[in-house]
N, C-alpha and C positions, 0 to 999 in steps of 0.2 A: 545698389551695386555700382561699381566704377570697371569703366574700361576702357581698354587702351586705345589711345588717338593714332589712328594711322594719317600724317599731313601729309599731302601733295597739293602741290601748286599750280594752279589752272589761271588763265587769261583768256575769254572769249565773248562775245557780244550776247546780249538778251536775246531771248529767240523766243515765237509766237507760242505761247501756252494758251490752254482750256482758261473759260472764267475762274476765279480765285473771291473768295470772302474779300473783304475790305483791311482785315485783319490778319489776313493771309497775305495777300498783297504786298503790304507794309512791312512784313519781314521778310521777305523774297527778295533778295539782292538780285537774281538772274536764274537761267535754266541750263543747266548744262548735260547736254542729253537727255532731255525730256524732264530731268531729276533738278525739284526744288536746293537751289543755293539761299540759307537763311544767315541770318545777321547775328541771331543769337546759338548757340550749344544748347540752350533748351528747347528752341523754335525745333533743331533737328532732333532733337530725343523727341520731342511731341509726337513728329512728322514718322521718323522711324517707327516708333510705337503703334500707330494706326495703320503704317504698310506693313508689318512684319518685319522691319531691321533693327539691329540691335549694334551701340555705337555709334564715334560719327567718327567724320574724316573734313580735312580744311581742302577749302582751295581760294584761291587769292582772284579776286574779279576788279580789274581799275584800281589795283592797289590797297586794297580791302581787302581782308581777311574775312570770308566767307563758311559757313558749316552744314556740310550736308550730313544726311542720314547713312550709318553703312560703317564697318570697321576700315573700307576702300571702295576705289569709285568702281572695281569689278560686279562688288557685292550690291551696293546700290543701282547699279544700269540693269541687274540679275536676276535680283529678288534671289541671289542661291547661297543667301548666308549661312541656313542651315547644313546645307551638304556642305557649305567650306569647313563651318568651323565648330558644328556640336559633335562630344563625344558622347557616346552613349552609355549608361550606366544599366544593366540588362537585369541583373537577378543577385542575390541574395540565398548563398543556401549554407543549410547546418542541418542537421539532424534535430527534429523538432519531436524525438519520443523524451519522453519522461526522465528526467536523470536523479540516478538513487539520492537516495536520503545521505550516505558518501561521498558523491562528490564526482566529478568527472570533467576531465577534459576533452574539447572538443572543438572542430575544424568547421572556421567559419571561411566561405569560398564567398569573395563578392566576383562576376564576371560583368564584362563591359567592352568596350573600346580600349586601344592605347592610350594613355596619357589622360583620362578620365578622371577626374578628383571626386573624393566623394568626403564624408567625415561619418563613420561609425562610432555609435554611443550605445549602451549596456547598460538596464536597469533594472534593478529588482524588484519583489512584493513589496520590501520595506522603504523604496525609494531613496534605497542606496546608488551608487554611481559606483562602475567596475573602472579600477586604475589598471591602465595597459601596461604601465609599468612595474611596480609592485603586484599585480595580476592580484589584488583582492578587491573585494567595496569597500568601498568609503561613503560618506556621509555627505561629502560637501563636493560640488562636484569646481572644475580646475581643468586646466588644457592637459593633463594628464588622464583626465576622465573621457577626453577626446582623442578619438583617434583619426586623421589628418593622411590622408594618404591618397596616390595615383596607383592607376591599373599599370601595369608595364604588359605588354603584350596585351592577354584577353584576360586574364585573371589575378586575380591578389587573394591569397592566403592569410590564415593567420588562427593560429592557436588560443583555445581563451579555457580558463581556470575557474571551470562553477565548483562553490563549497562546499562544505558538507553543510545537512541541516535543511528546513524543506522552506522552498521558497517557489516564487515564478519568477521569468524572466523575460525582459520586452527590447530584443536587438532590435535597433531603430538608426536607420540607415538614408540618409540624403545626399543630393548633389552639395559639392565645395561650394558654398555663395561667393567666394572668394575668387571663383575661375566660371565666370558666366558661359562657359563654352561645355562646361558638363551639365547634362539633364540627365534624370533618369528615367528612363524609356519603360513608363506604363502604360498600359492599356485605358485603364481606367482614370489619369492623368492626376493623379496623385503625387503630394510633395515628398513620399517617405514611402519605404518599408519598412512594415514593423512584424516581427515575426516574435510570436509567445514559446516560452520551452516552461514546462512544470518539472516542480521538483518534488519527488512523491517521497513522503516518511517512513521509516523503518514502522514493520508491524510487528507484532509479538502475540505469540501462542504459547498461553496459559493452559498448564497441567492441573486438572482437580479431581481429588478422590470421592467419590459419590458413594453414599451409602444410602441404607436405609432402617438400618439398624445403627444409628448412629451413639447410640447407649452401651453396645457392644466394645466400643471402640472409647480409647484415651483420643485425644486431640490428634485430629488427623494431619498427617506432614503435609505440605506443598510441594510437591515437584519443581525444579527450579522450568523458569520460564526459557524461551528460546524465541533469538529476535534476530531481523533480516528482511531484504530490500521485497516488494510485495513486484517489483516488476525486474526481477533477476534471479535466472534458474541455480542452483544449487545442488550438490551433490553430498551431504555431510552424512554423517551419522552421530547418535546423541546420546549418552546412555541418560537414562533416567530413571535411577533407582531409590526405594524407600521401603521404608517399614512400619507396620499397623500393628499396635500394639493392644491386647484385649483389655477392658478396665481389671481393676482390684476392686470388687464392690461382691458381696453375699449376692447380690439378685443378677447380675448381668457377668459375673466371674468365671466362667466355665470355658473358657476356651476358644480357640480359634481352631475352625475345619477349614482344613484345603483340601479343594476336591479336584483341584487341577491348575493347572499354568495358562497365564495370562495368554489369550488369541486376540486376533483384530480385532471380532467381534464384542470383546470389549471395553471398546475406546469408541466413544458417540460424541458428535458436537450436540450439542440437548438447547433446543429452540424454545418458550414460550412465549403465547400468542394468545389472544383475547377475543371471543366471540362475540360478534359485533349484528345481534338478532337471535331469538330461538329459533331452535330449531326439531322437527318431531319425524324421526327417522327417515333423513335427506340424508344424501350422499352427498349436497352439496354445503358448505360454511363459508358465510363471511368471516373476517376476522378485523379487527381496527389493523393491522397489518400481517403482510406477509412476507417481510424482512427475513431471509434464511432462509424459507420454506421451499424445499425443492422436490422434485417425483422423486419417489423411494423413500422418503420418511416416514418413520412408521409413528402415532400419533400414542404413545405410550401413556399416558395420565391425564386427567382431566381434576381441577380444586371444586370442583363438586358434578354429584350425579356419577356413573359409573359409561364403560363402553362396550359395547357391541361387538362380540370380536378382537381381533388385531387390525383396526384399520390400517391402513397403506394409502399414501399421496400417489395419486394417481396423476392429477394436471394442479397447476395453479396459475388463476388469470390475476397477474399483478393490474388489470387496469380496475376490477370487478372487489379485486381485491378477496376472491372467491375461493376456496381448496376444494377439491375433489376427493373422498375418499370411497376404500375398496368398499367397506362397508357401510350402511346407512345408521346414522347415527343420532339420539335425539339430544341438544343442547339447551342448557337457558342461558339466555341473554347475562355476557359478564361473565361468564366463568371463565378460566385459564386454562388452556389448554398445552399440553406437553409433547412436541414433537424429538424426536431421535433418529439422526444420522447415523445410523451404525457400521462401523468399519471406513476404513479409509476413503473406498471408490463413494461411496455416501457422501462423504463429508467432502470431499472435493466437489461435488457437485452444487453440494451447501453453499460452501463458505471461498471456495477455491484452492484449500490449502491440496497439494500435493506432497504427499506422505504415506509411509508404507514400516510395518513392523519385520524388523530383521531379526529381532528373538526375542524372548521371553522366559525365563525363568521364575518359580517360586517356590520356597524352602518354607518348613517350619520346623524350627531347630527343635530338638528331642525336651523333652519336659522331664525332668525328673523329680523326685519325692522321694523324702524318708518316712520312714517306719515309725511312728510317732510311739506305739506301746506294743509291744512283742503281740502276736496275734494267732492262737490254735483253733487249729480247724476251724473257718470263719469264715464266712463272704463279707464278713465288714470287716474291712480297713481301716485305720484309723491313721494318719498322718497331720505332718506339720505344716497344715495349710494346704487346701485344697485351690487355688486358683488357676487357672489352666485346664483342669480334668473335666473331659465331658462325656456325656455318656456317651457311649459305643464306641468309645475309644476301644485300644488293646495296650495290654502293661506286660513287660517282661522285666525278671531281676534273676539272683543268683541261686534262690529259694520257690522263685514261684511255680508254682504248679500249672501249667499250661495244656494239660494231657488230651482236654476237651474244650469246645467254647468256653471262650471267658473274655468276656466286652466287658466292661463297665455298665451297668444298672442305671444308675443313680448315685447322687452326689451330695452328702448332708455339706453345706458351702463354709468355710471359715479360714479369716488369715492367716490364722498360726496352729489351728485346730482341725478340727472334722474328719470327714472320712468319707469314704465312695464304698457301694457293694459290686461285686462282680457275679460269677457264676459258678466257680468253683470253689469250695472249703481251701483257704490257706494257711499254711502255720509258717507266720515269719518271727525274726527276732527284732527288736527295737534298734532302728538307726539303719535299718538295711534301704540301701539303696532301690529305686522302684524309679524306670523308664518308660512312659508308654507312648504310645504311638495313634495316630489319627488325629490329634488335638497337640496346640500348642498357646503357649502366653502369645507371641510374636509369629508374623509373617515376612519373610524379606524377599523383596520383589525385584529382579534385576530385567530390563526393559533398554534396547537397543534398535531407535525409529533414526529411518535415512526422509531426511527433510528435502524436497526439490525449491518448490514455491510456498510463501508465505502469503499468508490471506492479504487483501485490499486494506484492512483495517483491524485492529486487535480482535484475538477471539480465543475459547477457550476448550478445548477440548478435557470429555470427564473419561475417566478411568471406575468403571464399574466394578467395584469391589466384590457385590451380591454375586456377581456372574461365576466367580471362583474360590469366593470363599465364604463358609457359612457360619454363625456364630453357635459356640456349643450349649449348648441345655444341660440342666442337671439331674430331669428327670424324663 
């Protein structure tokens, strides 16, 4: 560091001093107020250095140019350089939470003294450098990668531009080396603050259709997905609608039962976990983890051996790595185990997601069929393709006889052929129209959830088909 020479000019006689090294001596031109006069500018940065002054200052002895310790000769007679001349640079503050995956700006406050220098610099994960002027990172860092500034008063401001896209950040703050009169005042006597800000990534909540009749079913749709900051509250709502459609196949063609409209109860976040020791009816299981497992999930399936009950998560010791359930249960070692968060309040406990069903609808549009060959008096039907029709359905047309029960029996199965019986004797003509009801090819589901918070990290919520809709039989 360099700093400034305060000269003044003195003339006065050598005066009795304490003993001195031999080598001290010989650079001591004289004493003037107790305070060594040396020959060289380094003899007095030496000399200041071991008392505490910082700088020198001249004075002139017999014509000689002389250099003591001290920016002036108040401060060297004083020892009160410090209170004359440091400014303090006190604290460093910003908001150190989490900033979205979006991007945010935000107010960085350095407080101090007047007239304090300091130089703040800004750096990312990727060891980028933040340009204060163009307010992006850069790569290579450049006096525009620094920023160079005095307190006026007790504070300095200043606005800074984090990205979108997930990163960390390391503000890193020093005294100016340029103005030896600013320090900054730690406790701990440290050259720097450095304060960390994370940048946390958007997460995304996958919709999936869960069956278990999946033979029942053509290629199930995907729900589109829904993504957003996991540490930023939210008020949306989302429709999310699709359609399940039954196969065209003789053995699995019979139709789709809906027996009612989608509720909370079912949309489950669905956990599997692995038993990590047998176990012979204990209520208590380890698991190789229990990632997701929280009280209230109910432990629905097991990949081999069957359960005991409905067990319920009663506690779970993540150090133990241990589940508690309501029921005691016997396990072998290895098996998989299936947990299910049912309904929303569940699954926020799970996974954290905050979400709530604001409706639910589901249709199965009318099924109709023609009259494949005129039909008298008959409980067999004969039509153009029976796919859709299950038994216990109900069929109304313009001819049919309906005076008494009359469900659907049974269903001989075919694409362009076959026929169903019923319960009554019908006499139709060929080509007549025939609508019935309970059974359809398709389901169409319309679904409107208001999202607040988005989980820590992706996750997938299932939509349980089984719950509300059954697949039709032929006989």
């Amino acid at each position: 560091m360099s700093y400034h020479n305060i000269n003044t000019t003195s003339s006065t006689q050598p005066q009795q001093q304490p003993q001195q090294t031999t080598q001290q001596l010989q650079g001591i031109l004289t004493y003037i107020n107790s305070e060594p006069l040396f020959r060289t500018i380094q003899q007095a940065l030496d000399h200041g250095q071991s008392v505490g002054l910082l700088g020198y200052h001249t004075h002139t002895f017999e014509g000689t140019i002389g250099y003591m310790a001290g920016f002036n000769h108040l401060q060297a007679t004083t020892r009160s350089v410090e209170q004359a001349t440091v400014k303090k640079i006190k604290s460093l503050t910003v908001s150190l939470a989490s900033i979205p995956a979006s991007g945010e700006t935000r107010t960085v406050s350095i407080e101090g003294e007047n007239n304090a220098s300091f130089i703040l610099q800004i750096v990312n994960g990727s060891n980028q450098f933040y340009n204060f002027i163009t307010r992006s990172f850069v790569s290579v860092s450049s006096p525009q990668t620094i920023l160079r500034r005095s307190i006026l008063g007790n504070r300095f401001n200043t606005n800074i531009s984090f990205p979108s896209g997930g990163s960390s950040y390391n503000l890193i703050l020093i005294s100016d080396p340029n103005d030896p009169d600013s320090v900054l005042d730690l406790s701990k006597g440290s050259g720097a603050i450095n304060k960390k800000i994370n940048q946390v990534n958007n997460s995304t909540i996958s919709f999936s259709l869960v069956t278990a009749n999946s033979s029942t079913y053509t290629t199930l749709p995907t729900p589109a997905n829904t993504t957003g900051s996991p540490i930023k509250l939210y008020d949306i709502d989302i429709d999310r609608d699709f359609t399940v459609t039954n196969v065209s196949t003789d053995a699995n063609g019979f139709g789709l039962v809906l027996n009612r409209h989608p509720v909370e109860s079912d949309f489950v976040f669905r956990q599997t976990q692995t038993v990590n020791g047998a176990t012979s009816s204990s209520f208590d299981v380890v698991l190789d983890s229990v990632t997701d497992i929280s009280v209230g999930m109910v432990l629905t399936g097991v990949s081999s051996g069957s359960l005991t009950g409905t067990p319920v998560v009663k506690a779970v010791d993540t150090k133990t790595l241990t589940v508690s359930l309501s029921s005691a249960q016997s396990f072998a070692d290895g098996i998989t185990l299936t947990f299910d968060a049912i309904g929303f309040k569940s699954i926020a406990k799970a996974i954290g997601v905050s979400m709530s069903l604001q409706s639910a609808t589901a249709k199965a549009p009318v099924l109709t069929k023609l009259v494949r060959t005129a039909i008298s008096n008959s409980t067999t039907i004969n039509v153009e393709g029976t796919y859709g029709i299950a038994k216990g359905a109900t069929f109304s047309g313009a001819d049919v006889d309906n005076s008494s029960a009359n469900t659907v029996q049974s269903v001989s199965a075919s694409s362009t052929a076959g026929s169903f019986v019923c319960q009554v004797n019908q006499t139709l003509e060929e080509n007549q129209k025939i609508l019935f009801k309970g059974c359809s090819q398709t389901i169409d589901v319309a679904t409107t959830l208001n999202v607040k918070r988005y989980p820590s990290s992706n996750r997938t919520i299932s939509i349980l088909l089984d719950n509300f809709i059954t697949p039709g039989v032929g006989s």
